[in-house]
C-alpha positions as CSV (number, residue, x, y, z in Angstrom):
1,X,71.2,8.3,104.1
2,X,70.5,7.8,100.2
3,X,70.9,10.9,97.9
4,X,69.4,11.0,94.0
5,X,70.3,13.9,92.2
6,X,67.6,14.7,89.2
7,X,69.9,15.5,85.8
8,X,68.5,16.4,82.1
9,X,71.5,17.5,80.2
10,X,69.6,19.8,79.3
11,X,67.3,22.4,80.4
12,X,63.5,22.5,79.8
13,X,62.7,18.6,79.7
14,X,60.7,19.0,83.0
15,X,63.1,17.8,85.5
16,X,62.7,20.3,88.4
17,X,58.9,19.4,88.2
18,X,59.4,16.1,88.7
19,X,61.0,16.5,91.6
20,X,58.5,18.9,93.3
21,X,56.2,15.8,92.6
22,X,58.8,13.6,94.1
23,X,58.9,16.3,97.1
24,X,55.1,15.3,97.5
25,X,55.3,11.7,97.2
26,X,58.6,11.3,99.3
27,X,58.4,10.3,103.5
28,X,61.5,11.0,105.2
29,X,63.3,13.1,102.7
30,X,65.5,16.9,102.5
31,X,65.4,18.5,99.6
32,X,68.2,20.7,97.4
33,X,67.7,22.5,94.8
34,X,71.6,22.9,93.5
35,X,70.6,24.7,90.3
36,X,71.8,27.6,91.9
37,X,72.5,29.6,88.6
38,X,69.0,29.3,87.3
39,X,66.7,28.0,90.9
40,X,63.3,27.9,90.5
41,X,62.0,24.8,92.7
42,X,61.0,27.0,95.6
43,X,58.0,28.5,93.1
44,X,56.7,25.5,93.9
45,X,57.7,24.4,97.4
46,X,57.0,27.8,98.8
47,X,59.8,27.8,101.6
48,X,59.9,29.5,104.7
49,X,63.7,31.0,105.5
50,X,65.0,29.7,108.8
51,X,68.9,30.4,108.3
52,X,70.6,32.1,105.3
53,X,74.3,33.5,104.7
54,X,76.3,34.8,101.8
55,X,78.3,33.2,99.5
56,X,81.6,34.9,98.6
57,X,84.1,33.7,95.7
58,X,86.5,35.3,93.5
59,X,88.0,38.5,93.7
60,X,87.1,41.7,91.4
61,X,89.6,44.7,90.9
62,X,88.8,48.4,92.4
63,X,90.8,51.5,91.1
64,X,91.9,54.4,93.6
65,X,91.2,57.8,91.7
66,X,93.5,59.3,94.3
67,X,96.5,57.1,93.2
68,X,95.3,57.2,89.6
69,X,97.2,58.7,87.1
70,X,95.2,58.2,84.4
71,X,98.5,56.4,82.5
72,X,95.8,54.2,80.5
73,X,97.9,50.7,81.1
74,X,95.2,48.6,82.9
75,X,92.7,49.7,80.0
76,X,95.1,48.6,77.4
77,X,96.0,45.1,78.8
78,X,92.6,43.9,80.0
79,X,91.5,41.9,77.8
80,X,87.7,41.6,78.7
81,X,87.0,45.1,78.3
82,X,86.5,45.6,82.1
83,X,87.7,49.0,82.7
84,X,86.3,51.7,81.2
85,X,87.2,55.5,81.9
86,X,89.4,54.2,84.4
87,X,86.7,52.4,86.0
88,X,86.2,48.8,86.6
89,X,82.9,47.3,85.5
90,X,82.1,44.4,88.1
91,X,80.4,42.1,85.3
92,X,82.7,41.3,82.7
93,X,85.6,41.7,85.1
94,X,87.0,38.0,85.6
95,X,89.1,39.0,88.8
96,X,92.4,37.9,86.7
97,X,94.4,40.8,88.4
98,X,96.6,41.5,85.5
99,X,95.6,45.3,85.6
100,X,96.5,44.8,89.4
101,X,100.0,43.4,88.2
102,X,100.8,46.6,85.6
103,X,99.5,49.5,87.6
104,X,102.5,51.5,88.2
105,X,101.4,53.2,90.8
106,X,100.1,50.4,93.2
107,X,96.0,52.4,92.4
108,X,94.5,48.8,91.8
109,X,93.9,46.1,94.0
110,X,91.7,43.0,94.2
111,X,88.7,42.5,96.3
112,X,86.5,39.5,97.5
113,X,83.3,39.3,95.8
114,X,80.1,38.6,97.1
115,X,79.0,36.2,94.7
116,X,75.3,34.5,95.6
117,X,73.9,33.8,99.0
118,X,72.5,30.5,100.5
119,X,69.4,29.6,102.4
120,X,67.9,26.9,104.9
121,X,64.3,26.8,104.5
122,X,61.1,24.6,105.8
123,X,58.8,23.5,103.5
124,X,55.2,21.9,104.4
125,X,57.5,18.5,102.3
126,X,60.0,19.0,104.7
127,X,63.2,20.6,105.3
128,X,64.9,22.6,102.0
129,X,68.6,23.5,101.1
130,X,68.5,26.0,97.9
131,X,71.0,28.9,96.7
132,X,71.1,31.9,94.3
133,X,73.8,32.5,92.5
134,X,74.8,36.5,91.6
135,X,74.5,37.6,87.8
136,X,77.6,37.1,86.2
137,X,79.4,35.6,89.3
138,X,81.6,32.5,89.1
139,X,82.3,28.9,91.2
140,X,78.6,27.7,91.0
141,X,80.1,23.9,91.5
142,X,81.2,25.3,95.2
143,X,78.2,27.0,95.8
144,X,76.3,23.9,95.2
145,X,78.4,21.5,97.2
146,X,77.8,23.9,100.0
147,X,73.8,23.5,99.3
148,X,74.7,19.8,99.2
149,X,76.4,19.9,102.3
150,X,73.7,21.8,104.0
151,X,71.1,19.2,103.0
152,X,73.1,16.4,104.6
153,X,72.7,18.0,107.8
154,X,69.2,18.8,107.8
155,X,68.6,14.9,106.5
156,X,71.4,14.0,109.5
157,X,69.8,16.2,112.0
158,X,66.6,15.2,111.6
159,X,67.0,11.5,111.0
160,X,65.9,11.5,107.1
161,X,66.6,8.6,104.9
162,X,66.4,10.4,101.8
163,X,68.2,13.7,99.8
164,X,66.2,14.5,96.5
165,X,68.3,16.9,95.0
166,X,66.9,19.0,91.8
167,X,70.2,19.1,89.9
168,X,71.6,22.0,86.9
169,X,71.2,21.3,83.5
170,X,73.9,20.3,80.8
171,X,77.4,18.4,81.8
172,X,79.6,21.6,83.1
173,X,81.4,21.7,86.8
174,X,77.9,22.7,88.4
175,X,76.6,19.3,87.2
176,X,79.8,17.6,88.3
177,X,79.7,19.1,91.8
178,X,75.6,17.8,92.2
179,X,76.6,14.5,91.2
180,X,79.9,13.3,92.8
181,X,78.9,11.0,95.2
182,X,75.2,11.0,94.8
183,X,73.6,7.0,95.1
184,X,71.7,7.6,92.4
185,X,70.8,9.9,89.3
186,X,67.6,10.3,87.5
187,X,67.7,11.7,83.9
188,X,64.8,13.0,82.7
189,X,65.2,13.6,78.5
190,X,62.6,14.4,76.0
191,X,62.2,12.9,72.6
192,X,63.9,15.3,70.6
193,X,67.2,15.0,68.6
194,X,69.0,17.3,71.4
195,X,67.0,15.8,74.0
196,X,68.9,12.3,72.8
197,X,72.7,14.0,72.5
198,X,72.5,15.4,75.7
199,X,70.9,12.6,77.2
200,X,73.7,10.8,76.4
201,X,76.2,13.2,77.7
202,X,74.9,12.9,80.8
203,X,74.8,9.3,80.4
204,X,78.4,9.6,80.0
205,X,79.2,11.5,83.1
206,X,77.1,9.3,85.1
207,X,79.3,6.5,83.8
208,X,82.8,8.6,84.2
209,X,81.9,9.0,88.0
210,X,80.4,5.2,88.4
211,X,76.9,6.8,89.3
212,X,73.7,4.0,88.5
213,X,71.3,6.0,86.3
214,X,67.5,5.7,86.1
215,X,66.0,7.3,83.1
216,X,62.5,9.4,82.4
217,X,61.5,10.0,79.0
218,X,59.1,13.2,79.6
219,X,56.4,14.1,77.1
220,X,57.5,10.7,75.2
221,X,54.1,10.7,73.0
222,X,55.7,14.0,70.8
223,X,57.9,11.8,69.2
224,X,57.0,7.9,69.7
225,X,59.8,7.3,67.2
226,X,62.3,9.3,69.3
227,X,61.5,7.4,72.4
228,X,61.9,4.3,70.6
229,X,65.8,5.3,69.9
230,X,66.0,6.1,73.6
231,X,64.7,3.2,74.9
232,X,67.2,1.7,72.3
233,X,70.3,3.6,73.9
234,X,69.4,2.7,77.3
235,X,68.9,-0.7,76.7
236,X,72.3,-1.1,75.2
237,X,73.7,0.4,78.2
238,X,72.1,-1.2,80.8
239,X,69.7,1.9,82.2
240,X,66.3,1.3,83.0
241,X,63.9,3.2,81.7
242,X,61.4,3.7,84.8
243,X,58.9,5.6,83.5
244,X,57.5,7.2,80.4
245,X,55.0,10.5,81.1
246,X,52.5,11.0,78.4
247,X,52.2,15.0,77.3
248,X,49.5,16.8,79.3
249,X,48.4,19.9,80.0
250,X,47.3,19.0,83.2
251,X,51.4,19.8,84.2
252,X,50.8,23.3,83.0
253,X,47.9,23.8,84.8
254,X,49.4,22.8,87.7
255,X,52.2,24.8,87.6
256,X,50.2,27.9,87.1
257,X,48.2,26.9,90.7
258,X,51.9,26.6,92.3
259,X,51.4,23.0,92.7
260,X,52.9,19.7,91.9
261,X,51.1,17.8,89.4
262,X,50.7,15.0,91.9
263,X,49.0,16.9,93.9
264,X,46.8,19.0,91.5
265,X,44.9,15.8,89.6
266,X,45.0,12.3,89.5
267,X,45.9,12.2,85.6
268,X,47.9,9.6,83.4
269,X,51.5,11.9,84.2
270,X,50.4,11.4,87.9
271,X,50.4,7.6,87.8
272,X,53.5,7.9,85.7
273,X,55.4,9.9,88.4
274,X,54.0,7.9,91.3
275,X,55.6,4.8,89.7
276,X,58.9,6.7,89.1
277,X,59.3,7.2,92.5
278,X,58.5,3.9,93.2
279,X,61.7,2.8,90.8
280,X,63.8,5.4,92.4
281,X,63.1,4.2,95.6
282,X,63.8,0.6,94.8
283,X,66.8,1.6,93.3
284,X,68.0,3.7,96.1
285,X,67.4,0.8,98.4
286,X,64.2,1.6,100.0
């Protein structure tokens, strides 16, 4: 079993379309969407729910108005304006239990959070692992090792070869948890000045964890001078760049209708991606 995780460094540079296109190219493939803070891949994979659970982590403080004395210590020592009123505000409280420490009166205590839920889905590409993560909730890196770990028993169960995971943007422990262990990583940048820093952030973390990197230099006709730089940096490190997709509206479009923009025309960015996959599949080993 062979997993690439799709990275940007950013968000925006197209990433989690490429890899509904990859969805529709792929044979023998689960799929993962382990953005879980932002997820929006199943717009266009349109899952069916088979199995689904919650996701509890961390730990959020509840005050007894009976024990309550209204002494005012936990709202003087929180420091993220949490309690209010002698109420706790579930958002901005970080689940520190300092309040739960001062209370003189034993009126506070700390309780498990519900923070996200996880689903199993099929998809008419084939079996799909994706998460939501709650607003404000924390320990997204272990919610998407467990959407991870679900995909590798879909791909074991049903005797896949492949994991295409859409990965989170930036470098932060949610990008660290998609990655560790991954066979391969696809960065898909844009030729923009921040499209190049984080690109090579990413590039970095890639290296840290000994990950071989493909790159994809999306819309790279904005800013041919840009892309030059790019294909500059990777060349100096030793990355391939596999594919460079023209800007279209054509992706647009497609997105509108719900659809990859494999499937929805047989344009320039379609031949582009088709060849991608064809480097991340040689790559992988395929």
């Amino acid at each position: 079993m062979r997993e690439v995780v799709v990275l940007s460094g950013k968000g925006g540079t197209g990433k989690t379309s490429v890899v509904a296109s990859f969805a529709a190219l792929a044979k023998g493939k689960a799929l993962a969407d382990c953005d879980v803070d932002a997820a929006d891949l199943y717009l266009l994979l349109r899952p069916t729910v088979k199995r689904e659970g919650e996701f509890w982590s961390g730990q959020v403080a509840l005050i007894d108005r009976e024990k309550c004395t209204d002494c005012g210590l936990c709202q003087e020592v929180c420091r993220f304006g949490a309690i209010v009123d002698y109420s706790v505000d579930q958002i901005p409280c970080e689940g520190c239990g300092f309040c739960f420490q001062v209370c003189p009166v034993d009126a506070i205590t700390m309780q498990p959070c519900m923070a996200g839920q996880w689903s199993v889905s099929d998809t008419r590409y084939g079996p799909f692992s994706h998460a939501r993560l709650g607003i404000a909730q924390e320990n997204s890196g272990k919610l998407v090792t467990l959407v991870r770990n679900n995909a590798k028993l879909l791909a074991e169960e049903q005797g896949l070869e492949y994991i295409i995971s859409d990965g989170p943007p930036g470098i932060g422990c949610p990008v660290i948890a998609s990655l560790t262990g991954a066979n391969l990583a696809l960065l898909v940048t844009e030729p923009t000045l921040s499209g190049i820093h984080d690109l090579e952030r990413v590039v970095g973390l890639c290296q840290y964890f000994r990950i071989p990197a493909l790159v994809c230099i999306n819309k790279y006709d904005l800013n041919e001078d840009n892309s030059r730089r790019i294909e500059d940096y990777c060349r100096g490190q030793g990355i391939e760049v596999a594919a460079k997709i023209p800007f279209d509206n054509v992706v647009t479009e497609a997105l509108v209708e719900g659809l990859p923009v494999v499937e929805y025309s047989s344009s320039r960015v379609t031949q582009e991606i088709e060849r991608l996959w064809q480097s991340t599949l040689a790559k992988l080993g395929g």
